[in-house]
VEXMI-764703 format. One line per field, with one value per residue (C-alpha): x, y, z; residue in three letters; residue number from 1. Coordinates in Angstrom, 3 decimals, decimal comma, m for minus. Each point is the difference from the previous one (the first is absolute). Layout:
u c(X:...)
v c(Y:...)
w c(Z:...)
residuo c(ALA:...)
num c(NUM:...)
***
This chain:
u c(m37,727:3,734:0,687:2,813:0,730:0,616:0,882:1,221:0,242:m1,693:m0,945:m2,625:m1,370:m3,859:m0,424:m2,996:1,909:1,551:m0,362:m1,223:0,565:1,443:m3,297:m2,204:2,940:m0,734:m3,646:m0,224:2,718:m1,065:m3,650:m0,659:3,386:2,129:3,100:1,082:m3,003:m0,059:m2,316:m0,266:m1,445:0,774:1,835:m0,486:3,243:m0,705:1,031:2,802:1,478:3,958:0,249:m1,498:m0,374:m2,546:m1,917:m3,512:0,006:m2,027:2,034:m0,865:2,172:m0,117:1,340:0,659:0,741:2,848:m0,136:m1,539:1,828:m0,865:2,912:0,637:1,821:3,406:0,429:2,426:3,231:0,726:3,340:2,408:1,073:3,676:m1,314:m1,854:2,547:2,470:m1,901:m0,646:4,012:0,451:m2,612:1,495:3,010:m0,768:m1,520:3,202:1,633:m1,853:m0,084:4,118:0,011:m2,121:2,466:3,028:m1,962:m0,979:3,516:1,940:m2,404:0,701:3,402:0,222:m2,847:2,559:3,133:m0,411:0,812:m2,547:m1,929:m3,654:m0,561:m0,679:m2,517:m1,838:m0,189:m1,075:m3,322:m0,386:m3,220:m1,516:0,500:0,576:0,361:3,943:m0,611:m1,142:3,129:2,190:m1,118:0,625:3,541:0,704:m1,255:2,379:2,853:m0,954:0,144:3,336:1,435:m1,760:1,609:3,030:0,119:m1,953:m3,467:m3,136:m2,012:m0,782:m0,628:3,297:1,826:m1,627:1,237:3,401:m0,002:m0,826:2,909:2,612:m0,602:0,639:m2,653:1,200:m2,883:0,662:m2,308:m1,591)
v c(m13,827:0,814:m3,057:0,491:3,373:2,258:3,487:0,631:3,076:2,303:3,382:1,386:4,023:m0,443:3,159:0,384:0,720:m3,626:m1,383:m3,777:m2,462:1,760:1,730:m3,352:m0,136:3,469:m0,796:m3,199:1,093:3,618:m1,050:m2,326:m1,434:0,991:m1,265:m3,497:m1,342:m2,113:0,340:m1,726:1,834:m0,627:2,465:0,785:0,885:2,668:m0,188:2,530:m1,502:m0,644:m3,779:m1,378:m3,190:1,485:2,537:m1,621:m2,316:0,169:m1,103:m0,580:1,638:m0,748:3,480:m0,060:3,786:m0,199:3,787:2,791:3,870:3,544:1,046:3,318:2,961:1,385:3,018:1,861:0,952:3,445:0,301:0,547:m2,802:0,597:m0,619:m2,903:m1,445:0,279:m1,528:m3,080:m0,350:0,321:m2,870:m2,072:m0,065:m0,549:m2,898:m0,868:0,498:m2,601:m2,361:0,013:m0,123:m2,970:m1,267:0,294:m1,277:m3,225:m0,379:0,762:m2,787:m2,691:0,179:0,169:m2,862:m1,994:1,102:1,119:m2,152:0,886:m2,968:0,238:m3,750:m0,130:2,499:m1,393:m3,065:1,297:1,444:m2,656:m1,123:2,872:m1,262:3,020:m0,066:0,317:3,644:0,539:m2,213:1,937:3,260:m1,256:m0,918:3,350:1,911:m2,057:0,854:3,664:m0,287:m1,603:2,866:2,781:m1,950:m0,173:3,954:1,356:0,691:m0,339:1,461:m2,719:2,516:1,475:m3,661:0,406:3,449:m1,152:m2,670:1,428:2,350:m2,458:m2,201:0,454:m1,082:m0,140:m0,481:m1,848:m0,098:m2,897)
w c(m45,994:0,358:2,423:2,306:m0,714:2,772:0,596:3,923:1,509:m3,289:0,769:m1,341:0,031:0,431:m2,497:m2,613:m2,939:m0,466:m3,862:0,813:0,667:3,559:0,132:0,557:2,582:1,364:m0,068:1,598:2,925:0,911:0,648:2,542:0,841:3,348:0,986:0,606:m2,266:m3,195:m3,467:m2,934:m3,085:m3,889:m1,881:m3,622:m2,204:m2,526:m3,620:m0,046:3,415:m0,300:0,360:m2,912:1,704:2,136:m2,178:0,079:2,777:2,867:3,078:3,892:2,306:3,524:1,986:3,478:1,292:2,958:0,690:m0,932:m0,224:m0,420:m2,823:1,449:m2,575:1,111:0,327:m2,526:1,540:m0,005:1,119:m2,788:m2,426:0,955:3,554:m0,855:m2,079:2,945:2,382:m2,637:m0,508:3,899:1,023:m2,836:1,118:3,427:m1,357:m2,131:3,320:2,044:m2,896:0,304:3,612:0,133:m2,960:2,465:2,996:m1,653:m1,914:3,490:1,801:m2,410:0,451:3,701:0,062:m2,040:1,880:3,359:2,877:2,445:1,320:m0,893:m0,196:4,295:m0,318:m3,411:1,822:3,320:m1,904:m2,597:2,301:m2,251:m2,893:m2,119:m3,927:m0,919:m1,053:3,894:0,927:m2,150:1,461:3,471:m1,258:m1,410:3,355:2,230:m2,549:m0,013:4,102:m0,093:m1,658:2,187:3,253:m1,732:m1,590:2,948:m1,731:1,436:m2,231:m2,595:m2,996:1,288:m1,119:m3,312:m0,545:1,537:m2,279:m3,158:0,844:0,625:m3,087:m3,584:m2,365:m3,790:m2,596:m2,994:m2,235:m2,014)
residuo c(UNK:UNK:UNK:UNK:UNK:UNK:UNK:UNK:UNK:UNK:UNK:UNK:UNK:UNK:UNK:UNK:UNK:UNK:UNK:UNK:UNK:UNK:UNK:UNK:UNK:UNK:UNK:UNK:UNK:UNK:UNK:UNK:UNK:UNK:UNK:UNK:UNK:UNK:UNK:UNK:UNK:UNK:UNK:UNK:UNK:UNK:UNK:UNK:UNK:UNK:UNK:UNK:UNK:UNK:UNK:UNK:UNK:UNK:UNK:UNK:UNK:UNK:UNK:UNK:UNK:UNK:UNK:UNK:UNK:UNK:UNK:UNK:UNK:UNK:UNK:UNK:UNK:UNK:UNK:UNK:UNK:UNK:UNK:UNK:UNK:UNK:UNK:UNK:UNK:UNK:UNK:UNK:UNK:UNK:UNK:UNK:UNK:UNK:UNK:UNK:UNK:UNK:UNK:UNK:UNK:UNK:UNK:UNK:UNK:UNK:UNK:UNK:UNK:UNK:UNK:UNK:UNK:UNK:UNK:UNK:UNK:UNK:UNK:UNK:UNK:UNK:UNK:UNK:UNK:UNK:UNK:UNK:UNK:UNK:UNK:UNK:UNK:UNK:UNK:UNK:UNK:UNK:UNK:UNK:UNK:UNK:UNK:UNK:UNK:UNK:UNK:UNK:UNK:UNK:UNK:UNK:UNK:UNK:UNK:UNK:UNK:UNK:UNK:UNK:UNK:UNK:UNK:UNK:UNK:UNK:UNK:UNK:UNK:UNK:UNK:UNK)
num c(1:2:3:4:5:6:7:8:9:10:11:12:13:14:15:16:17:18:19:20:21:22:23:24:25:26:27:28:29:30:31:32:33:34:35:36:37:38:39:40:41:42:43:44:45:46:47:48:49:50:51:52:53:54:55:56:57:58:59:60:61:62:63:64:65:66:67:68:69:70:71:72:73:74:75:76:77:78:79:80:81:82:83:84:85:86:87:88:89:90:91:92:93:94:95:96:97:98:99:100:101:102:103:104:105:106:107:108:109:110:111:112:113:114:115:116:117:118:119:120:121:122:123:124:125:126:127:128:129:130:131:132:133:134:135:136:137:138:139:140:141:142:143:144:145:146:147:148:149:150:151:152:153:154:155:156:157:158:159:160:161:162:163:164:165:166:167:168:169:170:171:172:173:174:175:176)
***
């Protein structure tokens, strides 16, 4: 036995072709086991197996199965590469695009969570009967600043501040 040694989260294809010792896995988990259900069975390491620590020794596994899939085969795109390779650069940089934004976001809020002189501290307090966790508290904070300064500017839209701040601030990266 292999005490303590655990392996969260593996997937494994249930296919026929598997050199052991996954097909004594295959085996023992394609017949007779569903989902959510737990076997033990003893697995036999073959001679030419990669860990040399393990070639030869018989070893009990207990597998639990959380879920069970069909592995369905995309279908090849047939659009042009040029096509498909735009489309990858677009949604990447989309991505890159959010990624920055929420960059700016959270460096803009720090600062103004350090610096700005609204008063968040009467309405912390008024809700503290909820005990929320300081992120929660923090988050609270940060809406009541972000509603100061749509009163003040005239925005009710609270994605609007974001956007408003994001183009009123500066953000210079330095880099580590």
């Amino acid at each position: 036995e292999m005490k303590g040694t655990k392996a969260n989260m593996y997937e494994l294809e249930l296919k026929g072709d598997h050199k052991e010792p996954w097909s004594t896995f295959t085996e023992n988990i394609a017949v007779g086991m569903g989902q959510d259900e737990m076997k033990s069975f003893v697995v036999t390491f073959p001679d030419d197996y990669a860990v040399p620590a393990l070639v030869g020794k018989q070893v009990r596994f207990e597998t639990y199965v959380k879920k069970i899939m069909n592995r369905v085969a995309k279908e090849a795109d047939a659009r042009p590469e040029a096509e498909q390779r735009a489309e990858a650069i677009a949604a990447l940089e989309a991505s890159m695009e959010r990624s920055n934004l929420d960059k700016v976001d959270q460096a803009i809020r720090q600062e103004l969570m350090k610096t700005c002189t609204a008063d968040t501290t009467k309405a912390t307090e008024a809700v503290s009967w909820a005990k929320f966790g300081e992120k929660s508290t923090l988050d609270l904070q940060w809406q009541i600043i972000k509603e100061a300064i749509g009163r003040k500017e005239g925005i009710k839209d609270i994605d609007a501040i974001e956007n408003f701040l994001r183009q009123k601030n500066t953000v210079n990266w330095v880099s580590a």
